[in-house]
Each structure stands twice: as structure tokens, then as C-alpha cells.
N, C-alpha and C positions, 0 to 999 in steps of 0.2 A: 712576297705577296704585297699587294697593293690595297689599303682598303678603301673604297670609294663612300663607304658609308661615314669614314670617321673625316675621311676629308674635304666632302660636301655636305656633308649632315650634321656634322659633330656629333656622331654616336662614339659614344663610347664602347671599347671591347678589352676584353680580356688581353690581348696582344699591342696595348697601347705601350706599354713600357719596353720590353719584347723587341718589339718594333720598330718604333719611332723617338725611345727616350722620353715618353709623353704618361709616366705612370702617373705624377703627382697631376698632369694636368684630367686626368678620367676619375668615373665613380666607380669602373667595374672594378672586382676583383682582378690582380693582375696574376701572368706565368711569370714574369721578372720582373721586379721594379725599374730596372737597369736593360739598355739594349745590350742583346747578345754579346759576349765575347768570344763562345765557342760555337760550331756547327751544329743548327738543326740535321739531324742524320736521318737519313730514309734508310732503316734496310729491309732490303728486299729479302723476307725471310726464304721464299720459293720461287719456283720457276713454271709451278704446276698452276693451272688454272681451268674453270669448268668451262669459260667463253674463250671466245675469240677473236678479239676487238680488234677492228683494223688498223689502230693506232697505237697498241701494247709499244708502249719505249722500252719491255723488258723482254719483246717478242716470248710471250710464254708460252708454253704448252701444256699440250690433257694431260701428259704424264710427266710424271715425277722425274728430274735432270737428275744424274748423277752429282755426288760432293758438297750439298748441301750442309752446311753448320750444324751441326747435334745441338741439342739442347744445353749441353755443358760448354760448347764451344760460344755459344751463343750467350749465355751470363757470364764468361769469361770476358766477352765483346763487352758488354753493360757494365760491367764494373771498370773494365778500363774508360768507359766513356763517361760513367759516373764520376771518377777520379779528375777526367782531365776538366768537368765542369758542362757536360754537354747540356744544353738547357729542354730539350725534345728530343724522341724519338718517335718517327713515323712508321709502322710496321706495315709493309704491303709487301707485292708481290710481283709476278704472277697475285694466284687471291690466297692471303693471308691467313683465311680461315681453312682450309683447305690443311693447314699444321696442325696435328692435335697437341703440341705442346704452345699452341699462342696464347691462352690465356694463362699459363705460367710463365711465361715469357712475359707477359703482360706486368702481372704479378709483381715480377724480381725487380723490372724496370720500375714502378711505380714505389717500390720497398729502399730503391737507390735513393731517391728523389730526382729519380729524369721523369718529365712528363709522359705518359703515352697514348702515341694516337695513333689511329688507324683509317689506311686506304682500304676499301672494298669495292667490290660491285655488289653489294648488299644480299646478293642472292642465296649466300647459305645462310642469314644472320635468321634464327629464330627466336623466338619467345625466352626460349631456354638458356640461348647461347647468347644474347644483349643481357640477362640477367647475371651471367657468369662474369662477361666482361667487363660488366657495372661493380660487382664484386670484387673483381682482380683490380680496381684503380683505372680503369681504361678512362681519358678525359675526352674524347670527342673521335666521332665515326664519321670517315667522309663516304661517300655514297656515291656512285659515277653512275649518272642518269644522261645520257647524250640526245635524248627527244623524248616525244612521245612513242607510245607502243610501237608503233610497226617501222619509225627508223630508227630508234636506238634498237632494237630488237633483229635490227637487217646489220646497224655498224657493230655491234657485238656479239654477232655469228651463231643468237640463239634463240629461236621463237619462245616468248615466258619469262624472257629476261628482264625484260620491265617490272611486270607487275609482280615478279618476284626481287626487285630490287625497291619497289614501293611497301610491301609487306617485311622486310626487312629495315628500312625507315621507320616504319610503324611498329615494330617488335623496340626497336631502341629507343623510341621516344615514348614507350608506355612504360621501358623499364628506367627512366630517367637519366637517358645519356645524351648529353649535348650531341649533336648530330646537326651536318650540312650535306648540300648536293653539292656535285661538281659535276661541271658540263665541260666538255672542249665542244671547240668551235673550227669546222670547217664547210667545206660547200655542203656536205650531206646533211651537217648538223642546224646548219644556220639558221634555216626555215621554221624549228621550231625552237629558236630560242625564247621569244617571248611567251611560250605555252610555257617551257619548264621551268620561269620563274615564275607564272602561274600556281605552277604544279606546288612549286614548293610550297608557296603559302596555303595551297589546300592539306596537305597534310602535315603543315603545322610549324614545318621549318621555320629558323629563321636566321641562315646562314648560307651564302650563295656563292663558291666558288668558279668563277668563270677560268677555263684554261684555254691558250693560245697551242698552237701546236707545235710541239720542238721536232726536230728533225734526228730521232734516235730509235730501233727498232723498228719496229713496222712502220714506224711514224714518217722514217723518213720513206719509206717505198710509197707514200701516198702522201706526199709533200705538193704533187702537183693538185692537191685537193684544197688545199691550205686556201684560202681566202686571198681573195687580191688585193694588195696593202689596204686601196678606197673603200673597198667593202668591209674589211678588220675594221679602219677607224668610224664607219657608219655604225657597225656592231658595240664599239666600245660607247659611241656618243650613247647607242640606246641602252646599255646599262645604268650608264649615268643618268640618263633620264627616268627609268624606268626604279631606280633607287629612290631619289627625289620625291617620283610619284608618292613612293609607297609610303617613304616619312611623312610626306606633308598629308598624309591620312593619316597617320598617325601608328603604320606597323613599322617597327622597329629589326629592319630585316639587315645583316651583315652581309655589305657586299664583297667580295676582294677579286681580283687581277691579278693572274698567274702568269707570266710564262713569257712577258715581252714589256719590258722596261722604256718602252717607247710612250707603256702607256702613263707614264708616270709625266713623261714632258706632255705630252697631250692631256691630263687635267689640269696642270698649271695653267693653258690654254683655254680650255672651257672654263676655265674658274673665273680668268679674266674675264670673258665673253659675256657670261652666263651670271657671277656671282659679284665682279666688280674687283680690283685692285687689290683692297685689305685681304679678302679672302683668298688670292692668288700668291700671297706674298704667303701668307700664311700655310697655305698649302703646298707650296716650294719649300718652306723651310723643316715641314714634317717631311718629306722626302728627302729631302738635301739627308737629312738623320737616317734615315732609312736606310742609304748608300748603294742604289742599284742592283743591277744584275749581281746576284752573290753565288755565283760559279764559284767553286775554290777558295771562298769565303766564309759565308754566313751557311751556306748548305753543302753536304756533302752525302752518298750513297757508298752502304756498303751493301755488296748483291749476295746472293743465296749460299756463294762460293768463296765467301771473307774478300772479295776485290773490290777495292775501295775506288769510288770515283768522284771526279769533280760534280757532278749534280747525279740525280737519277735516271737523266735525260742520256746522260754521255756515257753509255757503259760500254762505249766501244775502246777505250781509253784507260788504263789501270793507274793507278797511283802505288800499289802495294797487295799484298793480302795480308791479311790479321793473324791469319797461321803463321807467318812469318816474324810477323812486326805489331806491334801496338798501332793501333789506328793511329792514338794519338803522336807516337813517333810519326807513322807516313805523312798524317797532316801536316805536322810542323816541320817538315823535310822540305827545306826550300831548293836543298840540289836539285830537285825534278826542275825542268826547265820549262815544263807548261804551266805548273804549279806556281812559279816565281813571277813569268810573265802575265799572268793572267789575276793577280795579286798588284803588278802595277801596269793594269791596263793601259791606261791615258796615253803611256807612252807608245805605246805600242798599235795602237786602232790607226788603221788608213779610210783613206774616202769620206764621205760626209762625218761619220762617227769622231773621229781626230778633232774637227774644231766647232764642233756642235755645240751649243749657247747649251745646251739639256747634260751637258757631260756627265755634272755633276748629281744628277738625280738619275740617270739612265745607264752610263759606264759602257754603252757599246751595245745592251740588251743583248740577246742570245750569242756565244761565241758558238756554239754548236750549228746552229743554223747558218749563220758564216759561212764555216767551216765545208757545211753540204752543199753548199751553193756557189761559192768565190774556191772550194780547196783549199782555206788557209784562215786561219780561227783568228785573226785580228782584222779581217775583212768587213764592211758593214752586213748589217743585220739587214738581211733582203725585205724582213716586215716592219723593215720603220718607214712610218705611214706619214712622218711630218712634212709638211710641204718645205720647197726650201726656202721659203719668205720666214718662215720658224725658228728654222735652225738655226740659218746666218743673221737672224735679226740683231740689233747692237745693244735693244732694251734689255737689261740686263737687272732693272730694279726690282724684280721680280721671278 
């Protein structure tokens, strides 16, 4: 994640230290004082879900998959991740809520000292059930809101799904749960992006997830939806503006950048443009900390079935299962040869990526998307949007 707010705004957020290695420099409370050393983990508790979003990267379905982790299998997971040091666990899905043992699961995780969060489409969350999860330790609910009414309601295959994912925001923020939206961005979605940062601040948010589109489950069969590089880097300038805006009024809205590490050399760019020199330099050397695309890194997915993957994007790809193996063995199992490669990227990226002045804050951005486009996961990242006057530039003081 990329956050635009801390490094054009200088907001402070809980993920400064976490993050960027910038705990001493914020006033939030932090989730680490120290940048990560182990995997934030997604797992994907199910495979079941009430929608049917045409971008599911976990391709879910209405009914329940076979092999699903028990309950016992599943704090087995958490304590080996508590053990090796994991600093997050994300619980999604398919929809997460949909398990009747998540908010014990919630529970045990938060009883470790792993933090827990949660993916939803907010649509079962009620009054009843934000209260529960407030209870169990839950630290923040993300919410996938992809327009207003009638297209997010067309791209997540359920009429009601909206205003039942707005009344589910409103059940967690009356029960006092930090709570964000998250939007992906493609041609069906684009159009109402600036409504649903609207949106957010009408009900009270003040956290905004923007996500880019990877190329994994459904996501990649509707890849030719995806945005075409010029119109992505238009979308990104208006976040960044549209952040700005909202500081220099004075709301205090967290912005972040998911899902394409391009865009990370693109504010170093606007920062120049827009903010001037000091604050570019300054804004390159929180990323530089940051360390790019963290496939195989900084993040990792275990899915419904103990199989662990490099992101939660790439589940077409195993590393292990947990029935087998401790996570934390497969993680740190360098014989996998995608795992070892993609740990030392640099060497290995061809095409523009290879000698790109942004290496070092971007690392190749998506190897998944590559992968679906070129056949071959050190290929460039077909959504990098830099011009090539960018890339090969020589100025490097910055």
C-alpha cells in the first residue's frame, strides 16, 4: 500500500512505522514501531460468498467448496504465525462473514498479538455483528464499494448490494470500528470514482482504499477492462488531487494505493511537478523504505484450503499447504524457485522494468500481471503508465 495522504499531506497514520520505518516521525498511534519483518497474511477463510463480483481474484462461489480449514486447523494457523512474528492478518474471502466461527477466529488472533482485519462486501455486517467484532479485537473493516447504486450493484452481480454494503459501514462505525472503503478501478468502475470518494465522506469514513486491478480469478477474464495505462495514470493524478483537496479543507481523509507500484514512481513525479524538489526527495525516500511490489515478501495468502501463495492475487500458484507444513517453514523455503526469484527481483526483470531509474521504489510492480500478458512473471508490468522520458531519465537526485 501506498499512502498518498502521508506523502503529500503529511498525515499521519497508524501504519507510518509498519510501513515506511517513519514511527518516531508520526503522532498516530502505531501497529509497529519498526517496518515489517514478517508477512502481512490474507487468509482467505472461504470460498462461499452471497455476490458475485466480476473481479473476485478468489473466483468465489454461493456455495460452500469443499476442504475448508476447521476452526482448530485455523488457530493452529495463528499460532504458528504468531510465533514466527506475523504483524497482520487479513481475514477475507470469498465473504468472510459468511463463517460462523469469524469472530472466534477474530478472537484467538487478536489474544496472540497479531492484529485483525477484515475484507468484506459489508453486506451481512449488522448492528449486532460490528458489535461482536468490536468485541473480539477486530482493528479495521474494509468495505468494497466499486460505484454508486446501479454500477457497483451490476459489477457485483446483486441488485441491494450497495445500500446494503452502505448500512453495513454504518452498523461499524456506530459500533466504533475503524472502517475504510475500497474501490477497484476499471472501465465500468471509473466513472464513478469521484462520487465514491464523495460517498465516503458522507458517511463519515475517513479511509480510502483505491485498488488497481491484478490479473487473478475472475479478474484476469475481464482484464481487457482494466484501464488503459493514460487513463490509470489520469485516475491516479485525480486521487492525488482529490486528497489535497480535501486536506486543504481541512478533512483529514487516508488515502492509499493498492495494487501497481508504478504508482509509487509516479508521485515521486507529481511531487516534483506539483510540490517542488524537497518534498520529492522526501517522498522517494519514504518509498525507497517502503520496498515495492511485496509479492513474496512483505505479503502473503493463505486460501480456504491451507495453500499458501505469493499475494492473494496469485492463487493459481502454491507455495505449500499448512496441513503439511508450517507456513512459516514454506515461507522461508527458498528452494521454491519462484519464491527465491522473485525475492531477488532486480536481477531478473526484462524490458523497460530492468533499468528503470524507479527500481528501487517500484521493483517490477505486478509479477502476476506480467505473467498474464508477456507468459513469463519477470516480464514488464503492462500497467506501467511512466512515459519513457521517466524512466530513462539520468536525474537521479531525487
Amino acid at each position: 500500500m501506498i499512502s498518498v495522504s502521508k506523502l503529500l499531506c503529511d498525515l499521519d497514520a497508524e501504519g507510518d512505522g509498519l510501513r515506511y520505518d517513519a514511527a518516531a516521525d508520526s503522532d498516530a498511534d502505531q501497529i509497529r514501531e519498526r517496518k515489517q519483518q514478517k508477512p502481512v497474511v490474507v487468509w482467505n477463510l472461504t470460498k462461499q460468498c452471497n455476490l458475485y463480483c466480476e473481479h473476485c481474484y478468489a473466483a468465489a462461489t454461493e456455495e460452500r467448496a469443499p476442504g475448508e480449514l476447521s476452526t482448530d486447523e485455523g488457530k493452529r494457523l495463528l499460532d504458528d504465525l504468531a510465533d514466527y512474528g506475523v504483524p497482520v492478518v487479513l481475514f477475507s474471502g470469498g465473504e468472510p462473514l459468511v463463517r460462523e466461527d469469524l469472530v472466534e477466529l477474530v478472537a484467538y488472533a487478536a489474544d496472540l498479538g497479531i492484529r485483525p482485519v477484515l475484507s468484506t462486501n459489508g453486506t451481512l455486517i449488522t448492528p449486532e455483528k460490528a458489535a461482536e467484532l468490536r468485541d473480539a479485537g477486530l482493528a479495521y473493516a474494509g468495505v468494497s464499494v466499486d460505484g454508486l447504486r446501479e454500477r457497483n450493484d451490476a459489477f457485483r452481480g446483486q441488485e441491494g448490494a450497495f445500500d446494503a454494503a452502505v448500512r453495513g459501514i454504518e452498523a461499524c462505525l456506530d459500533a466504533g470500528l475503524k472502517t475504510g472503503l475500497r474501490y477497484t478501478i476499471t472501465e465500468r468502475t471509473a466513472p464513478d470514482l469521484e462520487d465514491v470518494v464523495d460517498l465516503l465522506y458522507d458517511v463519515g469514513l475517513d479511509r480510502f482504499c483505491f485498488y488497481h486491478l491484478d490479473y487473478g480469478g475472475r479478474g484476469a477474464a475481464i482484464r481487457d477492462a482494466d484501464l488503459a495505462p493514460a487513463e490509470k495514470r489520469r485516475a491516479v493524478r485525480r486521487v492525488c488531487e482529490m486528497t489535497r483537496e480535501y486536506h486543504e479543507r481541512g478533512e483529514e481523509i487516508e488515502t492509499l494505493l493498492v495494487g501497481n507500484y508504478c504508482d509509487a514512481a509516479y508521485l515521486v513525479e507529481y511531487a516534483r511537478a506539483e510540490l517542488g524538489d524537497d518534498t520529492a526527495a522526501r517522498v522517494r525516500e519514504y518509498l525507497r523504505r517502503n520496498g515495492g511490489d511485496p509479492a513474496g515478501e512483505r505479503v502473503a495468502d493463505v486460501d480456504y484450503q491451507g495453500n499458501v501463495h505469493l499475494t492473494q492475487f496469485w492463487q493459481g500458484y502454491s507455495l505449500g499447504n499448512v496441513r503439511d507444513r508450517p507456513f512459516s517453514a514454506i515461507w522461508d523455503d527458498d528452494s521454491n524457485p519462484l519464491l527465491a526469484a522473485l525475492r531477488e527481483r532486480e536481477s531478473h526483470l526484462t524490458g523497460k522494468c530492468a533499468d528503470c531509474r524507479y527500481l528501487d521504489v517500484c521493483r517490477g510492480a505486478s509479477r502476476l500481471r506480467a505473467l498474464g500478458v508477456h507468459d513469463h512473471p519477470f516480464g514488464p508490468d503492462p500497467q506501467c503508465y511512466l512515459t519513457n522520458e521517466e524512466v530513462a531519465s539520468d536525474d537521479v537526485s531525487v
